[in-house]
N, CA, C and O atoms as a MOPAC input file, in Angstrom:
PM7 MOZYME 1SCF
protein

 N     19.74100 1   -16.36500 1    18.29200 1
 C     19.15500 1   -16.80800 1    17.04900 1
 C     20.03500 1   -16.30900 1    15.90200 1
 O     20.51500 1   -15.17500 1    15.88500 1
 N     20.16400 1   -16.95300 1    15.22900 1
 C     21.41800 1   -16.82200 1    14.11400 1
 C     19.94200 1   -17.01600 1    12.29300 1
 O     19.28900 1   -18.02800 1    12.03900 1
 N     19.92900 1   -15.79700 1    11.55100 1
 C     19.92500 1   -15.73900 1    10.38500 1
 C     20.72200 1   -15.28000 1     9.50100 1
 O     21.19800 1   -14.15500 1     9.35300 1
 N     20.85100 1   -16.36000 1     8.84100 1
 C     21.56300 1   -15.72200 1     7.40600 1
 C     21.13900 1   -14.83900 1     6.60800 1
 O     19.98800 1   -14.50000 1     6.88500 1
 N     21.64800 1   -14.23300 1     5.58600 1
 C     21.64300 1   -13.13100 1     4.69600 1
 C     20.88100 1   -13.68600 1     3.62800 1
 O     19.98300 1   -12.93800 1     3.24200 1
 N     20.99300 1   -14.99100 1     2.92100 1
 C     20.08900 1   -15.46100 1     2.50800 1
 C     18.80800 1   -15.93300 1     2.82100 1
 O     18.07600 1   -16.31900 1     1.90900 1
 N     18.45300 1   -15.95300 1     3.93900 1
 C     17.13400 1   -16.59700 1     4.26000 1
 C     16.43300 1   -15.01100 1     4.61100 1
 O     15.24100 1   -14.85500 1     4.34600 1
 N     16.94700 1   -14.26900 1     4.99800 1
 C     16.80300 1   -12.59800 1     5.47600 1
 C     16.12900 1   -11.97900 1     3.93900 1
 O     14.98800 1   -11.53600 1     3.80100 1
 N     16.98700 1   -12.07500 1     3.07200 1
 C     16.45000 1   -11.78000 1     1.63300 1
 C     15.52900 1   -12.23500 1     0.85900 1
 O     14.97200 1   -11.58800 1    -0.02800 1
 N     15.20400 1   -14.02600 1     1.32100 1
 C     14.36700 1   -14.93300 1     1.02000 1
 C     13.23300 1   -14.59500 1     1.55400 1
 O     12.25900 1   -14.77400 1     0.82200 1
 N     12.95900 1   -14.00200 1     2.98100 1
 C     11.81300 1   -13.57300 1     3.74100 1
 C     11.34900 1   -12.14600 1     3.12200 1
 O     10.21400 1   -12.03800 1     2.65600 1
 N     12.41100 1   -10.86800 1     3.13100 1
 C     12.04800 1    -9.45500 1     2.19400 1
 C     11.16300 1    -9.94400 1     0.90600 1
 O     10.13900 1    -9.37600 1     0.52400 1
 N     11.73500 1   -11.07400 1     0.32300 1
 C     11.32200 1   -10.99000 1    -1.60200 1
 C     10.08200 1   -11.44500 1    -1.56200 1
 O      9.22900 1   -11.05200 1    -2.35800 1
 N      9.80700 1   -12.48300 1    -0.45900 1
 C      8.48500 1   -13.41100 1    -0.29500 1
 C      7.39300 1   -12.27700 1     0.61300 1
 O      6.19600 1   -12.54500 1     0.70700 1
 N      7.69900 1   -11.62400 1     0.93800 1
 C      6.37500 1   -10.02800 1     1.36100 1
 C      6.69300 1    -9.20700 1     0.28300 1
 O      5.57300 1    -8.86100 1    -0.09300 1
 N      7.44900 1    -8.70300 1    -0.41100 1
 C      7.55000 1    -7.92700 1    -1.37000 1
 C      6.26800 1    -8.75300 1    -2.54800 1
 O      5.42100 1    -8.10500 1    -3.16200 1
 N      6.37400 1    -9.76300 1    -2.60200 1
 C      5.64500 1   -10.28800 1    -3.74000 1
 C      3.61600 1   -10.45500 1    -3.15600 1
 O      2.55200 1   -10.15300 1    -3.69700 1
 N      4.01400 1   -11.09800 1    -1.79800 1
 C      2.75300 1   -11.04600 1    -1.20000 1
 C      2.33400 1    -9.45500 1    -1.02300 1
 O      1.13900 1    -9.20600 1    -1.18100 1
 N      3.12500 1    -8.48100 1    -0.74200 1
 C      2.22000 1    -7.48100 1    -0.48700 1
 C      1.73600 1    -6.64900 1    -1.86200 1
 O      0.63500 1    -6.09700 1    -1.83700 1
 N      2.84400 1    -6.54200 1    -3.44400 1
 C      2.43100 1    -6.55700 1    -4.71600 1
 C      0.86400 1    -6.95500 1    -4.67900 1
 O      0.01200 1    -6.07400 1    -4.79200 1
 N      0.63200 1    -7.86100 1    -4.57000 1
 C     -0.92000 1    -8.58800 1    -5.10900 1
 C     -2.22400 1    -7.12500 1    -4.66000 1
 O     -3.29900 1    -6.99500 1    -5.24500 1
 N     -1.86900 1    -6.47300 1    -3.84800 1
 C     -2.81200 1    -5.65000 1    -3.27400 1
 C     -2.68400 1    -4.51700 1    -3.69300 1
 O     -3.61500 1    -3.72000 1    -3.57700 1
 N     -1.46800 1    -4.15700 1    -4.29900 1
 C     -0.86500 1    -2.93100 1    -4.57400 1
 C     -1.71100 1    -2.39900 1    -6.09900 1
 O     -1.95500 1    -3.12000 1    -7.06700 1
 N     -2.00500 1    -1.10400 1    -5.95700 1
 C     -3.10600 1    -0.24200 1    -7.18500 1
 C     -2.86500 1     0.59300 1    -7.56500 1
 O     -2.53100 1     1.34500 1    -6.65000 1
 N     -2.76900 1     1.25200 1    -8.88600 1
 C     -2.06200 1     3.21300 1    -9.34100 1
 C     -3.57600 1     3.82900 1    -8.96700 1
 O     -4.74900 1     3.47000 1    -8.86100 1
 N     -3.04400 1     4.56300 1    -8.89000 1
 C     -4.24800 1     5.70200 1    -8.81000 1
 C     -4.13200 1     6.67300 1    -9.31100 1
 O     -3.19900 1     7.33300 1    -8.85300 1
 N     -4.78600 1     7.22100 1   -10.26700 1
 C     -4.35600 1     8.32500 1   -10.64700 1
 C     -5.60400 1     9.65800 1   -11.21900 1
 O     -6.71300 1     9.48900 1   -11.72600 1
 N     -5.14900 1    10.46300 1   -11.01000 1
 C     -5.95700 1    12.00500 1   -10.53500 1
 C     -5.35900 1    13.43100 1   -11.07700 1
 O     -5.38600 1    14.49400 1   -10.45600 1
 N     -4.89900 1    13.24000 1   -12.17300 1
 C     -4.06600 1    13.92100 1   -12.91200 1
 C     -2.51100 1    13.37900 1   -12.08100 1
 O     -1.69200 1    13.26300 1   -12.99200 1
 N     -2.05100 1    13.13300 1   -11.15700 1
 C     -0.73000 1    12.59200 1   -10.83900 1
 C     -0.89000 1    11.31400 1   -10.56400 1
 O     -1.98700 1    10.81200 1   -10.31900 1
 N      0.03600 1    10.78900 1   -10.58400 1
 C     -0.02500 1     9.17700 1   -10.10000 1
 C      0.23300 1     9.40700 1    -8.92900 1
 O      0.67800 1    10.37700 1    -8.31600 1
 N     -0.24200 1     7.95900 1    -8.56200 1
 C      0.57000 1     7.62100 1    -7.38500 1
 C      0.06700 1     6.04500 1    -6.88300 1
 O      0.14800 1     5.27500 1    -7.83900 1
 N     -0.45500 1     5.33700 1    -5.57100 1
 C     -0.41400 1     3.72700 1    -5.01300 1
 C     -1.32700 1     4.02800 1    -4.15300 1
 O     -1.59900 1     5.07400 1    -3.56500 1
 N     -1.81400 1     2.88200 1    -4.14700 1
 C     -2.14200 1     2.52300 1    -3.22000 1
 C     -2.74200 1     1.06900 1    -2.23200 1
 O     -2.82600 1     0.34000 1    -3.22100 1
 N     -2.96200 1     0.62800 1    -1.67500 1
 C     -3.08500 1    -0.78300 1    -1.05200 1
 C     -4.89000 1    -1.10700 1    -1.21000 1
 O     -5.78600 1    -0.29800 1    -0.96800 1
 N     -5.02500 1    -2.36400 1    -1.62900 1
 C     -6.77700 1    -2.49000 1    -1.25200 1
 C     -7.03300 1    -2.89800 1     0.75100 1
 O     -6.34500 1    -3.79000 1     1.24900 1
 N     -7.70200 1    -2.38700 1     1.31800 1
 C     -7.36100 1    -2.51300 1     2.41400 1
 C     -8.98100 1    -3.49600 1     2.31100 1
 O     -8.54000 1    -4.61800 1     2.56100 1
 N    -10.02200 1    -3.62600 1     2.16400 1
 C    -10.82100 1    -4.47800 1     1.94600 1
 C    -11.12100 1    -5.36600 1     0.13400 1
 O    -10.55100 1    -5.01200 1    -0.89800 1
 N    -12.01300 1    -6.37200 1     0.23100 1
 C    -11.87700 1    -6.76900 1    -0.89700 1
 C    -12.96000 1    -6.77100 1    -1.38600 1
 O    -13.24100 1    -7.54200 1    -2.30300 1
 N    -13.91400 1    -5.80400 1    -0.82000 1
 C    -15.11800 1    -4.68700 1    -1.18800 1
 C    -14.95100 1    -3.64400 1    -1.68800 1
 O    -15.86400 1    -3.02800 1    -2.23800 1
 N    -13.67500 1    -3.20000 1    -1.59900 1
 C    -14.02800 1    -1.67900 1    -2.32900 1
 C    -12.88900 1    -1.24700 1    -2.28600 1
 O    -12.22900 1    -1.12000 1    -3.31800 1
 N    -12.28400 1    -0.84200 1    -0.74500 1
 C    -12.11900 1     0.25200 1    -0.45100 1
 C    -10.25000 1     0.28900 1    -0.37000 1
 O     -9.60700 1    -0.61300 1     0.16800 1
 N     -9.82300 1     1.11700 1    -0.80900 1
 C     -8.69500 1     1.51500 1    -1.17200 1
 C     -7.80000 1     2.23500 1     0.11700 1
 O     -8.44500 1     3.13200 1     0.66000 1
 N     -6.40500 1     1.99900 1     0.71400 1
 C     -6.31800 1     3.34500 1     1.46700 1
 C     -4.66200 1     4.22800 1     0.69000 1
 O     -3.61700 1     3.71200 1     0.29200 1
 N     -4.91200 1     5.06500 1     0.72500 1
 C     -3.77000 1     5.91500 1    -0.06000 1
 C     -3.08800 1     7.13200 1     0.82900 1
 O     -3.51800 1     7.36200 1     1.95900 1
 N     -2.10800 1     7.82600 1     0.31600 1
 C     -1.90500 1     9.29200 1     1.00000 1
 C     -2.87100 1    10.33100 1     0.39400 1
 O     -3.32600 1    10.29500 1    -0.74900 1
 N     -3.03700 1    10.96800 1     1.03900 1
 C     -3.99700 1    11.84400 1     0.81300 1
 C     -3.18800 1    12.89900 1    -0.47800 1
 O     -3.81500 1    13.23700 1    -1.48200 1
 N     -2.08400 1    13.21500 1    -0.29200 1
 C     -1.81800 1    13.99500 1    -1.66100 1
 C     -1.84900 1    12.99400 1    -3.08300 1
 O     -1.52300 1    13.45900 1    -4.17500 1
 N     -2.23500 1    11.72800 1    -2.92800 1
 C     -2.51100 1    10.95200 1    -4.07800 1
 C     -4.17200 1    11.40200 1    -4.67200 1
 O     -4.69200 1    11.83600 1    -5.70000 1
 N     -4.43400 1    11.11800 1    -3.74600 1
 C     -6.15200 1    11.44800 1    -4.16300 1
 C     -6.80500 1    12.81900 1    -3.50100 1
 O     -7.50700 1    13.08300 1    -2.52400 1
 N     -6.18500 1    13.53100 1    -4.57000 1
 C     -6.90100 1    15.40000 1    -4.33100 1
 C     -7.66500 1    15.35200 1    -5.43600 1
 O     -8.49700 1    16.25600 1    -5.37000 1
 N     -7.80100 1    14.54900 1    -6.68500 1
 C     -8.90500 1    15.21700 1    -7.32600 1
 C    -10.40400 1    14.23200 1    -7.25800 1
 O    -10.60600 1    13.17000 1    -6.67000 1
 N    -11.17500 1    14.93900 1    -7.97900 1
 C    -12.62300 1    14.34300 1    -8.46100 1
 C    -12.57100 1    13.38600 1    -8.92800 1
 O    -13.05200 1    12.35500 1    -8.45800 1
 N    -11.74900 1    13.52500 1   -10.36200 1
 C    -11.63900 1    12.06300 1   -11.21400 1
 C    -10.87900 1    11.10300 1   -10.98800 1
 O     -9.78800 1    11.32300 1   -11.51400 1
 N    -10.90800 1    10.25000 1   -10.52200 1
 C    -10.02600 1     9.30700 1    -9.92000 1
 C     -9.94700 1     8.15700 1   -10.76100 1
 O    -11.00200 1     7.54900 1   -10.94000 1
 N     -8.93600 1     7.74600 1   -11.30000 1
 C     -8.50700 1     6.43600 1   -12.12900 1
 C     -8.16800 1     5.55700 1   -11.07500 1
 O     -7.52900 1     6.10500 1   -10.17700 1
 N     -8.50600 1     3.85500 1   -10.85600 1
 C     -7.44600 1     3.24600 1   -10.31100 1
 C     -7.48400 1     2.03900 1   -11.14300 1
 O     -8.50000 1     1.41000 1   -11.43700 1
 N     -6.22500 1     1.76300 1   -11.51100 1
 C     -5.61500 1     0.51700 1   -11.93500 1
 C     -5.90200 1    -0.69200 1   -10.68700 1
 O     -5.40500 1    -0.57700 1    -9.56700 1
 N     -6.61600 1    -1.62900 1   -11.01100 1
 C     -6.45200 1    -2.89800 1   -10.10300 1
 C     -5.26300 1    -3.57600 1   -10.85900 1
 O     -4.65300 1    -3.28400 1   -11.88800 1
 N     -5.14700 1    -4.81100 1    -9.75900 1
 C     -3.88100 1    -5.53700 1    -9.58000 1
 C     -3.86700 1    -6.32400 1   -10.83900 1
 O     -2.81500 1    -6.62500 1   -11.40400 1
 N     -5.14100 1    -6.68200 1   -11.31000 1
 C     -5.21500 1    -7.49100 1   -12.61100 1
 C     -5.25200 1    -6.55700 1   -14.04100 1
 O     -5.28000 1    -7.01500 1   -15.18300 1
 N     -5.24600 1    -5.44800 1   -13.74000 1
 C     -4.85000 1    -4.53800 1   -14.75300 1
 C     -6.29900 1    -3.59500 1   -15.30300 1
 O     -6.27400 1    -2.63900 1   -16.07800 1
 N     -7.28600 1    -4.08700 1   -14.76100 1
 C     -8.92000 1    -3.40100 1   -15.15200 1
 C     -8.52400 1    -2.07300 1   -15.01100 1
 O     -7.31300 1    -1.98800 1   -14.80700 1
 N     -8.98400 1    -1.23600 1   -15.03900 1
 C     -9.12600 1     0.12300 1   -14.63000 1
 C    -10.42700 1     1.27200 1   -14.38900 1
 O    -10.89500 1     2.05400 1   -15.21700 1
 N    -10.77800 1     1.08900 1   -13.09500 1
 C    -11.84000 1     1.83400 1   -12.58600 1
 C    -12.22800 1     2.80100 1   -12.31800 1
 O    -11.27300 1     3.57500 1   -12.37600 1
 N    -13.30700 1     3.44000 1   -11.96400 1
 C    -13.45100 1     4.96100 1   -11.55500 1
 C    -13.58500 1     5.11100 1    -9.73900 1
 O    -14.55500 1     4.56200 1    -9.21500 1
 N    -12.86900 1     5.64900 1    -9.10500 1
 C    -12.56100 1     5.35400 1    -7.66100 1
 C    -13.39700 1     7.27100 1    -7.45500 1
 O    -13.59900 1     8.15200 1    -8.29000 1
 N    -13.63700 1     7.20400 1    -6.09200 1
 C    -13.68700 1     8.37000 1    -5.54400 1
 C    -13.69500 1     8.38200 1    -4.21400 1
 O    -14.14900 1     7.48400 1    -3.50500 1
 N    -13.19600 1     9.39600 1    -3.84700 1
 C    -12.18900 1    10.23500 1    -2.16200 1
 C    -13.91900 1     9.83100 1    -0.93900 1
 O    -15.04500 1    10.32800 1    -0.92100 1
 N    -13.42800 1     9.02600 1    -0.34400 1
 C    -14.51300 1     8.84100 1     0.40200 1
 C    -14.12200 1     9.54800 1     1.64900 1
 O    -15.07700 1     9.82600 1     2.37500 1
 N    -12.93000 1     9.91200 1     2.07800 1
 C    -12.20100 1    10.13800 1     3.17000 1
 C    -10.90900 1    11.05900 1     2.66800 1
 O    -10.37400 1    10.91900 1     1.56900 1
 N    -10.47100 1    12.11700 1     3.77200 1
 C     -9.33600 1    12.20800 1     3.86900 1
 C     -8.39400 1    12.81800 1     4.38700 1
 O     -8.75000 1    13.93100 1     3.99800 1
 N     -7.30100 1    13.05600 1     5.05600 1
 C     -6.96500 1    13.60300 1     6.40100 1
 C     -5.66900 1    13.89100 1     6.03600 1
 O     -4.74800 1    13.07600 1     6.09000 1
 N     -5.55500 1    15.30000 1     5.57800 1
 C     -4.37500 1    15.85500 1     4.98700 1
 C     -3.44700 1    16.11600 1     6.17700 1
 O     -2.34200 1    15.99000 1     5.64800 1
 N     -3.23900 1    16.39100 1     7.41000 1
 C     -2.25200 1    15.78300 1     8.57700 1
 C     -1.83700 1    15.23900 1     8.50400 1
 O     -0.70300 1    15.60200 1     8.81700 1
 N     -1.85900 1    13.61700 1     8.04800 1
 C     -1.63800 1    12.57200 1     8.56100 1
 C     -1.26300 1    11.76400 1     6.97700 1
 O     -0.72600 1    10.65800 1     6.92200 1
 N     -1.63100 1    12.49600 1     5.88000 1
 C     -1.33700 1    12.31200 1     4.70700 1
 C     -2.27400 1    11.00400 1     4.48700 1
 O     -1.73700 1    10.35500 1     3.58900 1
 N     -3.31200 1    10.42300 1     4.87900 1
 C     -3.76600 1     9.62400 1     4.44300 1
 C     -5.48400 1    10.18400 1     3.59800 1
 O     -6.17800 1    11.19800 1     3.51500 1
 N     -5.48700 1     8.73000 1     3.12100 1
 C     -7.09300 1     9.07500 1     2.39700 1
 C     -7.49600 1     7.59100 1     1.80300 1
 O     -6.75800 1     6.67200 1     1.44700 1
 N     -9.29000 1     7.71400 1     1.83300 1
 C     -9.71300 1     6.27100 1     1.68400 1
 C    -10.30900 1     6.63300 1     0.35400 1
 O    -10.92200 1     7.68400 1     0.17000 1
 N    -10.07900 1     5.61000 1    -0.67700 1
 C    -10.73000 1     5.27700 1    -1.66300 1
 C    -11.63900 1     4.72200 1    -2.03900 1
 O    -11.50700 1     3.53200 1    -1.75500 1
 N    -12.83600 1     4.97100 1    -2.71100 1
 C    -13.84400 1     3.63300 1    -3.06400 1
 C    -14.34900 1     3.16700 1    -4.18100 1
 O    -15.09300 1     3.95900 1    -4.75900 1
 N    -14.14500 1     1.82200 1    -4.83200 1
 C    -14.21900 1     1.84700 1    -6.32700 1
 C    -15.03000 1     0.19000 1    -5.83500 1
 O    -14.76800 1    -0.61800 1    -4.94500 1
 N    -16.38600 1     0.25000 1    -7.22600 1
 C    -17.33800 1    -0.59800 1    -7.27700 1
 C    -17.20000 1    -1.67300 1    -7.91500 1
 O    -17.77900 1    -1.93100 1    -8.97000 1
 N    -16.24700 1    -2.55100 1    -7.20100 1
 C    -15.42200 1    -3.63300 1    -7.40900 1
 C    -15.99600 1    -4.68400 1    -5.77900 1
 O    -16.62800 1    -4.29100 1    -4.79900 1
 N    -15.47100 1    -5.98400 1    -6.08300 1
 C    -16.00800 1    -7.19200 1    -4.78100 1
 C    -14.89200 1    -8.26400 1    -5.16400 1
 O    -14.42700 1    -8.43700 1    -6.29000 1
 N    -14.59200 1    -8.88200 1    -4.11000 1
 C    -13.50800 1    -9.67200 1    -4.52800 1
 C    -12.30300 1    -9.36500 1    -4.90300 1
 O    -11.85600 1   -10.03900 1    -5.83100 1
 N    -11.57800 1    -8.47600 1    -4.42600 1
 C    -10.42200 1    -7.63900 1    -4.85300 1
 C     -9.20400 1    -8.57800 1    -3.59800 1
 O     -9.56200 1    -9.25000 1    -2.63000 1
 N     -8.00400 1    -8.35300 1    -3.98300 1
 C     -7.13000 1    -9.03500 1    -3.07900 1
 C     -6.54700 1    -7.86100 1    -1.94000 1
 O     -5.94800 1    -6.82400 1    -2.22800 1
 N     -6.89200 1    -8.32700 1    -0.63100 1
 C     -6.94100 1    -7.16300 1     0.42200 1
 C     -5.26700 1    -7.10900 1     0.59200 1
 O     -4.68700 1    -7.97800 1    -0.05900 1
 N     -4.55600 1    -6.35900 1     1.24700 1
 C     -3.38600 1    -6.05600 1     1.96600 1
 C     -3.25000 1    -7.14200 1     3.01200 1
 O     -4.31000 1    -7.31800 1     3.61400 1
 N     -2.15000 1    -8.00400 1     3.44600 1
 C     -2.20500 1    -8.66100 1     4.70300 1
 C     -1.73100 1    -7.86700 1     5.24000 1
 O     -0.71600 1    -7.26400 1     4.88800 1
 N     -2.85400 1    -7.56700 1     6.95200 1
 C     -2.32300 1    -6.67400 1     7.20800 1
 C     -1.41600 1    -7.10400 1     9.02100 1
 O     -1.89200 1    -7.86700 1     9.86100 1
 N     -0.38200 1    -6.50800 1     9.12000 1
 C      0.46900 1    -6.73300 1    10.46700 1
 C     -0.16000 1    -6.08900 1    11.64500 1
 O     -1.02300 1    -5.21500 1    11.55300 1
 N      0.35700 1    -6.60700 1    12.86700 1
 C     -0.61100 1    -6.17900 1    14.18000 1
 C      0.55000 1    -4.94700 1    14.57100 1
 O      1.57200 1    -5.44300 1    15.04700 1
 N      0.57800 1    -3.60200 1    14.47000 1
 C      1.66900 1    -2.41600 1    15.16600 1
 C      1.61800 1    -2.58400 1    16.49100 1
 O      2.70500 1    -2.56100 1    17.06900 1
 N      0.38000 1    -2.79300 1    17.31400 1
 C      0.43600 1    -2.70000 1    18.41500 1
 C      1.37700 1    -3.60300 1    19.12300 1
 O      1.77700 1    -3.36500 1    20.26200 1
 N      1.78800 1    -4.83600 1    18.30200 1
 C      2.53500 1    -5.30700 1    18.99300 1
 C      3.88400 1    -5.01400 1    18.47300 1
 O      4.81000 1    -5.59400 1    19.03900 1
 N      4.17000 1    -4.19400 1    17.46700 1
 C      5.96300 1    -3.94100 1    17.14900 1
 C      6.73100 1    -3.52100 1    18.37400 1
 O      6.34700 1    -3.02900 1    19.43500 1
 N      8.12600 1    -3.91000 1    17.85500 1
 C      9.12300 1    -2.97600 1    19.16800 1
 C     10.01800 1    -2.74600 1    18.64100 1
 O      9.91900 1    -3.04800 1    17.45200 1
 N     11.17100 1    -2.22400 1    18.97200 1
 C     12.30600 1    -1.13800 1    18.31700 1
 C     13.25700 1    -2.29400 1    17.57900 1
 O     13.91100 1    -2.93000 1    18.40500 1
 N     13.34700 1    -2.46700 1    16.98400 1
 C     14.72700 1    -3.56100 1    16.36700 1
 C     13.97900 1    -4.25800 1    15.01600 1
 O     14.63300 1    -4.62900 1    14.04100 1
 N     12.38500 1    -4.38700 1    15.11600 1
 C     11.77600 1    -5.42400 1    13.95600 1
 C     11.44000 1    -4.27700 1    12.91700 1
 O     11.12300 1    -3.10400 1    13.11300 1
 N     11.59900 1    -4.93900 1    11.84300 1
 C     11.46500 1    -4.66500 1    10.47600 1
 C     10.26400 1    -4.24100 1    10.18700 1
 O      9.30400 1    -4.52400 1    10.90400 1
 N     10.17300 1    -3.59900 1     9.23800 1
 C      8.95800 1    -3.06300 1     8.37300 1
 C      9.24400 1    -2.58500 1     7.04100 1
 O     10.33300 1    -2.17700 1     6.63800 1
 N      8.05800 1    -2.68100 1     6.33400 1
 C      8.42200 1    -2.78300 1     4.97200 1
 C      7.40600 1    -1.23500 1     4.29300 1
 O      6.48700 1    -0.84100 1     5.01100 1
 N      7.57200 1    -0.77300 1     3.45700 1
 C      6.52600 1    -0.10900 1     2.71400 1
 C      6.48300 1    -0.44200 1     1.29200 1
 O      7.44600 1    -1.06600 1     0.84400 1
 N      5.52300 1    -0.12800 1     0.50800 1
 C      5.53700 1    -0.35800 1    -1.28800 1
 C      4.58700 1     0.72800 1    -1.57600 1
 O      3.87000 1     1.45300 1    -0.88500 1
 N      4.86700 1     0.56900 1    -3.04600 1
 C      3.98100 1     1.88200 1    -3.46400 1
 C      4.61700 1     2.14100 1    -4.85300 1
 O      5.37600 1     1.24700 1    -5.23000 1
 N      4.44000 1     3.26600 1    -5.74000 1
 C      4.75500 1     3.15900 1    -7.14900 1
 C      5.20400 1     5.21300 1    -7.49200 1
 O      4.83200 1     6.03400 1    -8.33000 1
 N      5.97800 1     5.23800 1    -6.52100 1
 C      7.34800 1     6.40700 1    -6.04400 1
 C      7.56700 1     6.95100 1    -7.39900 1
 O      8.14000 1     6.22300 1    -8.21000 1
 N      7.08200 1     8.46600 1    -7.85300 1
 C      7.94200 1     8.81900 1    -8.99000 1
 C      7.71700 1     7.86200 1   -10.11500 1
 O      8.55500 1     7.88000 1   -11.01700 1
 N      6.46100 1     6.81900 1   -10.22200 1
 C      6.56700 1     5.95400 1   -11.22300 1
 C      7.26600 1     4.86700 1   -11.29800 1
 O      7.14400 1     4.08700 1   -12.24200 1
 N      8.12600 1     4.67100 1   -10.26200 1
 C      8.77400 1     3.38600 1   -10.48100 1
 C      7.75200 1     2.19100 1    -9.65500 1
 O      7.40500 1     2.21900 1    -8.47400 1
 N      7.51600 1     1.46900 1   -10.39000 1
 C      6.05400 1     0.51900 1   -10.18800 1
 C      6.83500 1    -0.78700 1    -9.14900 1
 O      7.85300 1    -1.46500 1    -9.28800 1
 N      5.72200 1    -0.69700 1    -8.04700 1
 C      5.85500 1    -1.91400 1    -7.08000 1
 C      7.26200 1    -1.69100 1    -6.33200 1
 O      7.74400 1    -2.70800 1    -5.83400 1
 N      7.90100 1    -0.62900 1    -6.20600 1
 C      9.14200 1     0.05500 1    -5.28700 1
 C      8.77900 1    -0.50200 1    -3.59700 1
 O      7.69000 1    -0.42100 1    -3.02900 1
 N     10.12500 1    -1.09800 1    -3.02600 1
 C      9.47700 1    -1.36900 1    -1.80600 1
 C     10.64100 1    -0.84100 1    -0.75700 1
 O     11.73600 1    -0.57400 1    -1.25200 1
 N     10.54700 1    -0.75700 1    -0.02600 1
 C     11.77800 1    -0.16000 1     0.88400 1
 C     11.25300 1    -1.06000 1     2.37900 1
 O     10.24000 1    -1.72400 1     2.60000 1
 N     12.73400 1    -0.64500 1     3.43100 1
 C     12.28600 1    -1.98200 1     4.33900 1
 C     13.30600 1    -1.09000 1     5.44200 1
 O     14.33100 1    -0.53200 1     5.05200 1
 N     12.89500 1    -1.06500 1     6.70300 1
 C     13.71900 1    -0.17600 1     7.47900 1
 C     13.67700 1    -1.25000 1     9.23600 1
 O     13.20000 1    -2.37600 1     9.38200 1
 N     14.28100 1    -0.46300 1    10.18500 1
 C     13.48500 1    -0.97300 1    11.48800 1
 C     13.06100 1     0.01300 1    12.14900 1
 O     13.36800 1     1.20400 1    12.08000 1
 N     12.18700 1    -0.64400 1    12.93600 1
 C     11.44000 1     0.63500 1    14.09500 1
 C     12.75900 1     1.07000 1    14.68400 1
 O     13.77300 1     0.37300 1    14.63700 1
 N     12.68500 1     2.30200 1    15.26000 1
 C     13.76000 1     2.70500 1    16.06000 1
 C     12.60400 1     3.55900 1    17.20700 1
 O     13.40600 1     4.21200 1    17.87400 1
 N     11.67200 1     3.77700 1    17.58000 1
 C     10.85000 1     3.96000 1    18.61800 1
 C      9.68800 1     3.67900 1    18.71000 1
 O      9.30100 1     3.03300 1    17.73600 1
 N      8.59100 1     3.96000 1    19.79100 1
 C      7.69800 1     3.60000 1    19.58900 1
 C      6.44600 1     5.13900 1    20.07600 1
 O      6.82200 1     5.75900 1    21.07100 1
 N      5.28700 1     5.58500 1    19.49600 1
 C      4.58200 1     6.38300 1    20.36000 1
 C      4.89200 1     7.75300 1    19.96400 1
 O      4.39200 1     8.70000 1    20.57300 1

């Protein structure tokens, strides 16, 4: 199978933009991102994003809500958010169970402030 460099870049820019739509600041005296993982509520973030009480989150349309730490699992750096919102645009989300060593993956998030930052790597193992 033969892709070009252009159609390769054409596929990165077209998930970079689809996965944007879901993408949220959060902020708790620091900033930081995070993804709507339902379009009920619920937010999922790293857990050193959401350590405090007061929780700001910016939605995708620019509102800005009061979120709070429903979850969170400082191991593993994650944590769930929940802000009293319906109809929010969820994350599409990919199946891992089926990845294997060579395919792509992407992350986003708003790094140090630089807003909607996406980086793109390949698996190199699995487990």
């Amino acid at each position: 199978m033969t892709i070009t460099a252009d159609l390769f870049s054409e596929g990165l820019a077209e998930a970079i933009d689809r996965g944007g739509r879901s993408l949220v600041h959060i902020q708790d005296g620091n900033r930081g991102a995070g993804s709507v993982w339902h379009a009920d509520g619920l937010i999922v973030t790293n857990a050193h994003v959401a350590r405090g009480n007061s929780i700001r989150v910016t939605l995708p349309d620019g509102r800005q809500v009061r979120g709070r730490v429903l979850a969170g699992e400082p191991d593993l750096d994650l944590a769930a958010i929940g802000v009293e919102e319906t109809g929010l645009p969820a994350a599409e989300l990919g199946d891992s169970q089926g990845l294997r060593p060579g395919e792509m993956v992407m992350s986003m998030g708003h790094p140090w402030g630089v807003e909607g930052a996406a980086t793109a790597g390949g698996v190199i193992g699995l487990g």
